[in-house]
One Martini backbone bead per residue (centre of mass of N, CA, C, O) as a GRO file, in nm:
protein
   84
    1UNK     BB    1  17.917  11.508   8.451
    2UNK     BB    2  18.183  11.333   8.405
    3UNK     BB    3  18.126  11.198   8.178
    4UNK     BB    4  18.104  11.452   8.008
    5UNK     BB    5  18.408  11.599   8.050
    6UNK     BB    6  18.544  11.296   7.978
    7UNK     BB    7  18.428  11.297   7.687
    8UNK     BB    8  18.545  11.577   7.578
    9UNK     BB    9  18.818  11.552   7.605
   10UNK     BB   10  18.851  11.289   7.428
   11UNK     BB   11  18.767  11.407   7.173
   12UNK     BB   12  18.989  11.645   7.175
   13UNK     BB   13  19.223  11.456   7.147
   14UNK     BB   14  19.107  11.290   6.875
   15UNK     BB   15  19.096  11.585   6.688
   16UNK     BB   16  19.366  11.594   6.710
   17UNK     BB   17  19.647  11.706   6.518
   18UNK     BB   18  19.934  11.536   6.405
   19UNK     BB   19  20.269  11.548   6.441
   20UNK     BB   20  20.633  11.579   6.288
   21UNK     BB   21  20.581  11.871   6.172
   22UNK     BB   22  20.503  12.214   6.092
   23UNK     BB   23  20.378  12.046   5.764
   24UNK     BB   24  20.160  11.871   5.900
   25UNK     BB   25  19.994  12.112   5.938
   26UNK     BB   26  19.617  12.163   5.782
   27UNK     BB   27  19.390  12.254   5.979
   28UNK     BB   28  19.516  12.395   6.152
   29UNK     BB   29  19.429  12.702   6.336
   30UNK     BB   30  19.529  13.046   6.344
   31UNK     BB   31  19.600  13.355   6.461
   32UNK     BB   32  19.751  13.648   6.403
   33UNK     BB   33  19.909  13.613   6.713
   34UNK     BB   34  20.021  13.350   6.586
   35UNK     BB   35  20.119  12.996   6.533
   36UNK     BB   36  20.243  12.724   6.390
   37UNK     BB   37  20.288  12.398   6.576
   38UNK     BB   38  20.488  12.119   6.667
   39UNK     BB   39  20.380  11.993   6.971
   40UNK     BB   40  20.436  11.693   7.093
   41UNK     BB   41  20.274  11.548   6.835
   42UNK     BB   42  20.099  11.841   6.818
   43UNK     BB   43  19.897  12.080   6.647
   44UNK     BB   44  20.010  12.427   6.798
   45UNK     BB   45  19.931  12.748   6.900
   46UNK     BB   46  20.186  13.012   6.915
   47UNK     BB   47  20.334  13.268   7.139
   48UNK     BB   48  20.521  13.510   7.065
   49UNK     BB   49  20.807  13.652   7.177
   50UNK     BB   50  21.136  13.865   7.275
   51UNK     BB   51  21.250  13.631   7.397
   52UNK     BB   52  21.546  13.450   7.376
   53UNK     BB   53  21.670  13.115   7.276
   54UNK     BB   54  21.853  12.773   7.343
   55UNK     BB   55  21.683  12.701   7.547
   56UNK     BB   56  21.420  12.552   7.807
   57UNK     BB   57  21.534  12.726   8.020
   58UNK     BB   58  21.532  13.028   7.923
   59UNK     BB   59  21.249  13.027   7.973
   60UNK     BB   60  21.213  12.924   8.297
   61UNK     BB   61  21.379  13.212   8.387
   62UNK     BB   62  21.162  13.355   8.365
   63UNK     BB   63  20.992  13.633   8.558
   64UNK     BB   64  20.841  13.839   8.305
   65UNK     BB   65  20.607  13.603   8.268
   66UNK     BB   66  20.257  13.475   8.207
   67UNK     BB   67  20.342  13.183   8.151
   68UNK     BB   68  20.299  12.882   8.185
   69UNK     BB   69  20.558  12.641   8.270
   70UNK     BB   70  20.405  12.383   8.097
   71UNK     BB   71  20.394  12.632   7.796
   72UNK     BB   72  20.656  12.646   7.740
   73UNK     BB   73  20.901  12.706   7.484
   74UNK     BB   74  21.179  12.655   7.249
   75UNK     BB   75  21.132  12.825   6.909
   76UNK     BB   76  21.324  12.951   6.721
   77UNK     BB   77  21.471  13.159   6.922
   78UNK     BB   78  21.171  13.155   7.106
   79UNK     BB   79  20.971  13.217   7.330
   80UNK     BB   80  20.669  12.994   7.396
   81UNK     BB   81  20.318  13.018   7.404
   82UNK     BB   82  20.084  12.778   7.423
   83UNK     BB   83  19.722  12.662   7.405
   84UNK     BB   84  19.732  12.383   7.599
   0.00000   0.00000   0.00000
């Protein structure tokens, strides 16, 4: 059973889109509630906030988002929270 989630993994990572800018990303689709952006070099659907940011410092001083800490983004001065 380990080999099977650890195979599953591993599939999803190398399946995943690769980019450089978020017009490198073309098959990633996100849903009406998302974007899609490029982050950390794979092409990734965030759910954009009300809060502003100029830095991700910014979003992790928020103590009333439920996004989780190690998901969190400041893009386009909105803190977004991603969905990997």
């Amino acid at each position: 059973m380990k080999v099977f989630i650890l195979l599953a993994v591993v599939i999803g990572y190398v399946a995943a889109e690769s980019c450089r800018a978020d017009g490198d990303c073309r098959h990633t689709q996100c849903d009406n509630n998302s974007q899609l952006h490029c982050v950390h070099g794979l092409c990734t659907c965030t759910e954009a906030t009300d809060f502003s940011c100029t830095s991700l410092a910014n979003c992790l001083d928020l103590t009333s988002w439920d996004c989780p800490r190690d998901r969190r983004h400041c893009i386009d001065g909105r803190c977004r929270c991603t969905r990997i």
